[in-house]
C-alpha positions as CSV (number, residue, x, y, z in Angstrom):
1,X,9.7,10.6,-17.2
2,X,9.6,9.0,-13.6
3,X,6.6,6.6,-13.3
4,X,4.8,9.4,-10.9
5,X,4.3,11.4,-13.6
6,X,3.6,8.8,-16.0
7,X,0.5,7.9,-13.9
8,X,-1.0,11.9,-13.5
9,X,1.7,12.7,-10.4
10,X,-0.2,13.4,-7.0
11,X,-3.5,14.8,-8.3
12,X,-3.8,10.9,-9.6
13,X,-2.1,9.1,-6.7
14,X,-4.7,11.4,-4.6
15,X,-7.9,9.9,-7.0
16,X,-6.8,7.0,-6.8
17,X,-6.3,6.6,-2.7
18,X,-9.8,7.8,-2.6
19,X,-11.5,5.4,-4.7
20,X,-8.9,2.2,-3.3
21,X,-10.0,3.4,0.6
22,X,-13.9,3.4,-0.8
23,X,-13.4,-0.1,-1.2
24,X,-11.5,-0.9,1.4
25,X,-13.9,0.9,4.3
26,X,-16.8,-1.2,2.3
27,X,-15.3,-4.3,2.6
28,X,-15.8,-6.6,5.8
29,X,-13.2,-8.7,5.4
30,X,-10.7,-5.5,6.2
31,X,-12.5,-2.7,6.8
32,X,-11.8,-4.0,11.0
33,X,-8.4,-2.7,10.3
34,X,-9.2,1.0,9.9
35,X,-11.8,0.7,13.0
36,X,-10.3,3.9,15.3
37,X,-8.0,5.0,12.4
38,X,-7.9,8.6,10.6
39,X,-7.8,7.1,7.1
40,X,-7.2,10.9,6.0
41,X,-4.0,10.9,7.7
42,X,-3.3,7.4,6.4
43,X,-3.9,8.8,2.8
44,X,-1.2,11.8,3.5
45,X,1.1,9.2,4.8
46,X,0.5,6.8,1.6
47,X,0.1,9.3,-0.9
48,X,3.8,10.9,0.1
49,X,4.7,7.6,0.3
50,X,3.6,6.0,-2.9
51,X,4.9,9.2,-4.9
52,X,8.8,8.5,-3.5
53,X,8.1,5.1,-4.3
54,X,7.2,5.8,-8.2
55,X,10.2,8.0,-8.7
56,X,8.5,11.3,-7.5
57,X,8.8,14.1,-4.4
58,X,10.5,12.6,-2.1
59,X,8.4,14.4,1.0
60,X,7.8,11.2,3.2
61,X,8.3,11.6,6.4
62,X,6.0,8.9,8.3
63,X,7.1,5.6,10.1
64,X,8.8,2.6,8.3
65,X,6.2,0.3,6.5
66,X,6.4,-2.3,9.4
67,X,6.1,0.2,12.1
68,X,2.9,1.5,9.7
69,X,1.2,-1.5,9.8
70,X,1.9,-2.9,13.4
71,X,-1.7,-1.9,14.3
72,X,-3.1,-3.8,11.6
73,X,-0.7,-6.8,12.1
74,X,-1.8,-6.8,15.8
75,X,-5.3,-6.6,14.5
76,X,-4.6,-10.2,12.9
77,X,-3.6,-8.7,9.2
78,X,-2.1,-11.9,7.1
79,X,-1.2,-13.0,3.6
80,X,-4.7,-13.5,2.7
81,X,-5.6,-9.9,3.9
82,X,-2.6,-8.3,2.5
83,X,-3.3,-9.8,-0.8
84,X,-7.4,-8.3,0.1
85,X,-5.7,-4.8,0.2
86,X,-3.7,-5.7,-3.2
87,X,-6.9,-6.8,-5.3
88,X,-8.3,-3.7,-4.5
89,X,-5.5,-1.7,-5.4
90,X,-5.0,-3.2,-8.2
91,X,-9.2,-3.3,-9.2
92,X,-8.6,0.7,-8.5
93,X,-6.3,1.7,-10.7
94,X,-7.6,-0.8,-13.9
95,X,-10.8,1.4,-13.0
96,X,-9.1,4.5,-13.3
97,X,-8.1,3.4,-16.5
98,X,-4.1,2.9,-15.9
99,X,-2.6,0.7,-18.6
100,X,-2.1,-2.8,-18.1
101,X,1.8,-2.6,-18.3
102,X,1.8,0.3,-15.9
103,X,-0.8,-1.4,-13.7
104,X,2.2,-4.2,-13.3
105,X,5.0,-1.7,-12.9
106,X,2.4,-0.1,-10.2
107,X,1.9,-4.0,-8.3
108,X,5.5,-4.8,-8.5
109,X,6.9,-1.3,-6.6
110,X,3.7,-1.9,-4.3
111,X,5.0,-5.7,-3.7
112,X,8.2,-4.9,-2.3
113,X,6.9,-3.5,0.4
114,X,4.9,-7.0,1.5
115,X,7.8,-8.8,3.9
116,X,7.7,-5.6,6.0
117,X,4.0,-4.8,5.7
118,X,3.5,-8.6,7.2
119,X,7.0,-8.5,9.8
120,X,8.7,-11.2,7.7
């Protein structure tokens, strides 16, 4: 069983975007990135994304991850904002009530992304 299904496959991956971009819009500290941005598109974008990622449907059809997040990068997104973005992520899916073991399988696929998310 891939780890898509594992975690509820897009019906999940869809409940959990919408709870992880509540807390993001809320937050101050980078909320500024989404300023001018249809976060429903981003959520089509990440939720096709996220479900390749986790062994899933392989429908994503969007922009590399540095292309993605050139906006926010130009915006002034850094290590300590990218690792904002991650907390919340991460406070998300404990929330939803994803195991602890999972929840680390989830961060890890969701950390190899980070070099291209920040252009390193």
């Amino acid at each position: 069983m891939s780890l898509h299904e594992e975690l509820g496959g897009d019906e999940a991956i869809t409940m959990a975007l919408d709870r992880f971009y509540e807390k993001v819009l809320a937050d101050p500290e980078v909320s500024i990135y989404f300023e001018d941005v249809d976060v429903d598109r981003v959520k089509r974008h990440q939720r096709a994304f996220l479900a390749m990622a986790f062994g899933g449907p392989d429908t994503y059809q969007g922009r590399t991850l540095e292309a993605a997040h050139r906006s926010a990068r130009e915006r002034g997104l850094d290590e300590a904002g990218y690792e904002v973005f991650m907390g919340h992520f991460h406070d998300t899916l404990a929330e939803l009530g994803v195991d602890g073991d999972k929840i680390d399988e989830v961060m890890a696929i969701a950390h190899t992304g980070k070099a291209d998310v920040l252009a390193h």
